[in-house]
N, C-alpha and C positions, 0 to 999 in steps of 0.2 A: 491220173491212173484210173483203171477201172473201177469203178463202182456196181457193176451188173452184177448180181449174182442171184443164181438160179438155184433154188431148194429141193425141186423135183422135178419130174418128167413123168409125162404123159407115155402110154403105148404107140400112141397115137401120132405123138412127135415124131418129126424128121432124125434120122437118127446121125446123117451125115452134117445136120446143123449144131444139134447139140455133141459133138466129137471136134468140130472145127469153130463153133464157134461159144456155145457155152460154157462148155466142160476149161476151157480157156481162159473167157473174162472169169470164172468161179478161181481160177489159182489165181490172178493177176490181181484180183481183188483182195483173198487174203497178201497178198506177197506186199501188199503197199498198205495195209490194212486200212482199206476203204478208202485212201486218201483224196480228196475234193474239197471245193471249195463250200458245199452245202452238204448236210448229214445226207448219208443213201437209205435210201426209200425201205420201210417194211424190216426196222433191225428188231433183231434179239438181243433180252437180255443179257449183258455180258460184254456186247461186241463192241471191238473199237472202231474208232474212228480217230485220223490222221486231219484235222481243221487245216486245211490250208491259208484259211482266211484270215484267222487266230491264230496259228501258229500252233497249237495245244494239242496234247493225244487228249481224248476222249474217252468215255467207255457210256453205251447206255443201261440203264441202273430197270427197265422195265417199265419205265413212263419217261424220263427224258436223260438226257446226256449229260453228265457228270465229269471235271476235268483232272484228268489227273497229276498231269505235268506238262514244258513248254519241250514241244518239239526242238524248237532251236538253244536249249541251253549246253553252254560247253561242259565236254564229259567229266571235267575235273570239278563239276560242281554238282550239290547235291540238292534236290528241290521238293518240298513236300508241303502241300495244301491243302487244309480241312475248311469247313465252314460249321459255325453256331444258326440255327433258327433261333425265334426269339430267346432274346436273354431276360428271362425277371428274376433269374437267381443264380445262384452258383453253378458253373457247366464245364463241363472237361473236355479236352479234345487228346485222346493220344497217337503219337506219331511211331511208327515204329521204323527207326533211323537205316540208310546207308548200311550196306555188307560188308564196308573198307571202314578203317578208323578217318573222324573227321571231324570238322572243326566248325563248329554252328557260329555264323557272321550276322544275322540278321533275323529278326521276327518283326513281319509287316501285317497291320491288319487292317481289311477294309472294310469300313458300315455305310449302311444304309439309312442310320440313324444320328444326328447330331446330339452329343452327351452333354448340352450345355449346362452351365454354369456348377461344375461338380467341384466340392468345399471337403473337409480333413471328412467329414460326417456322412457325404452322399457322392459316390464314387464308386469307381468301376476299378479293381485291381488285376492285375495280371502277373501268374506265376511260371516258371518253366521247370521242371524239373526232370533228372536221370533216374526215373523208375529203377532202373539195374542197380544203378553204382548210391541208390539214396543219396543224391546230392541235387542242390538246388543252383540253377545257373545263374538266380538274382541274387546277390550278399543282402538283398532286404526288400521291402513293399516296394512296390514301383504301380502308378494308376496313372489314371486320370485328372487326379488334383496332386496325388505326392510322387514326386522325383527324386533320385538316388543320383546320385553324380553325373545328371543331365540328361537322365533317362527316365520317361515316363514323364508325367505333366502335360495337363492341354487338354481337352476337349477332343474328341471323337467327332472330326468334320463330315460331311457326308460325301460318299466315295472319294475319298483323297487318303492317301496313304500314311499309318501312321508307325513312326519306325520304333522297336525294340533294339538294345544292343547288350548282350550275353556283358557279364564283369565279371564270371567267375565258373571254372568247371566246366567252359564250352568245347575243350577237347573229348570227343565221345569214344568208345573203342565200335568194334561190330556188333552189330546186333545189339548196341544198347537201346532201349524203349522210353523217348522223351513223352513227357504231357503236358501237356498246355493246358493249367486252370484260371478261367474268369469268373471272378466274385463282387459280387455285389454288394455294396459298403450300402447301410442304409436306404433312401430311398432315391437311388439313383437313375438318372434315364434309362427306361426299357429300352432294348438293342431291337429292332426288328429281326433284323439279321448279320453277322459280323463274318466276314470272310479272314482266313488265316493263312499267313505262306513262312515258311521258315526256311531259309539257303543256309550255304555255307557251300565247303571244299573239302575236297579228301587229301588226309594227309599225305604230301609228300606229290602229290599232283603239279 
């Protein structure tokens, strides 16, 4: 799809180029929202962009491109991604969920940092919780060293995928507002950076 697009004119301009041919690529490009295999040249704040490459809608944030979700996910499912900079302390992320009621499957996080050798003492914990309805989707700690009925435990490998599974409360209604807290248990490996994606499906889907 187009990528061209033209922000002003000249007096000066052909005025039968820009009518057949500007004013043209300028809708075609919003209408695909920029879609290409490489970002289009000279964006504004705000704008998206369709990665063909990636698969990912984009948006750029006023220095670089931010992703917000996968182009190709089916509609019946619900996809939301935050990321942490460095962690050396406790950090929050909030989600604010889905417009339909629905049902959270999964919290994956990826780092860029290996959390080795983390013991009951020095450790990375991770919480989720329903802001709206005060409820917690974990029945108890789940980290890096302590696991809850097979969830949680292990080291934070670097970029490899490290899965969450909701045990309780992951039915959500609309507009409820999830958070995602990581806390830092004593002196635990500093995170560089930890990337966050949470899915699930809408009820009834």
């Amino acid at each position: 799809m187009s990528q061209d697009y033209t922000s002003s004119f000249a007096l000066t301009d052909n005025p039968h180029g820009i009518i057949t041919t500007d004013v043209p690529n300028n809708f075609e490009a919003l209408r695909s929202v920029f879609s290409g295999a490489s970002a289009p040249a000279s964006p504004v704040t705000y704008q998206l962009w369709a990665d063909t490459t990636t698969g990912l809608l984009k948006m750029y944030n006023g220095s670089t491109w931010k992703v917000l979700f996968g182009l190709n996910v089916p509609a019946s499912r619900i996809d939301a991604c935050d990321h942490f900079a460095a962690l050396s302390a406790t950090a929050q992320v909030t989600f604010f969920t889905a417009a339909e009621a629905a049902e959270i499957i999964d919290i994956s996080l990826l780092s860029d940092t290996a959390t080795t050798s983390p013991d009951a003492s020095n450790e990375w914990t991770w919480s989720l919780r329903n802001v709206t309805q005060s409820l917690e989707l974990f029945s108890g700690t789940v980290g890096t060293f302590t696991a809850l009925g097979g969830v949680g435990g292990g080291e934070l490998a670097v970029e490899t995928a490290y899965h969450l599974v909701v045990d309780q409360n992951g039915t959500i209604a609309a507009d409820d507002v999830l958070r995602f807290t990581a806390t830092k248990v004593g002196t635990a490996t500093t995170i560089t950076r930890l990337a966050l994606q949470l899915g699930g499906h809408y009820i009834g889907a």
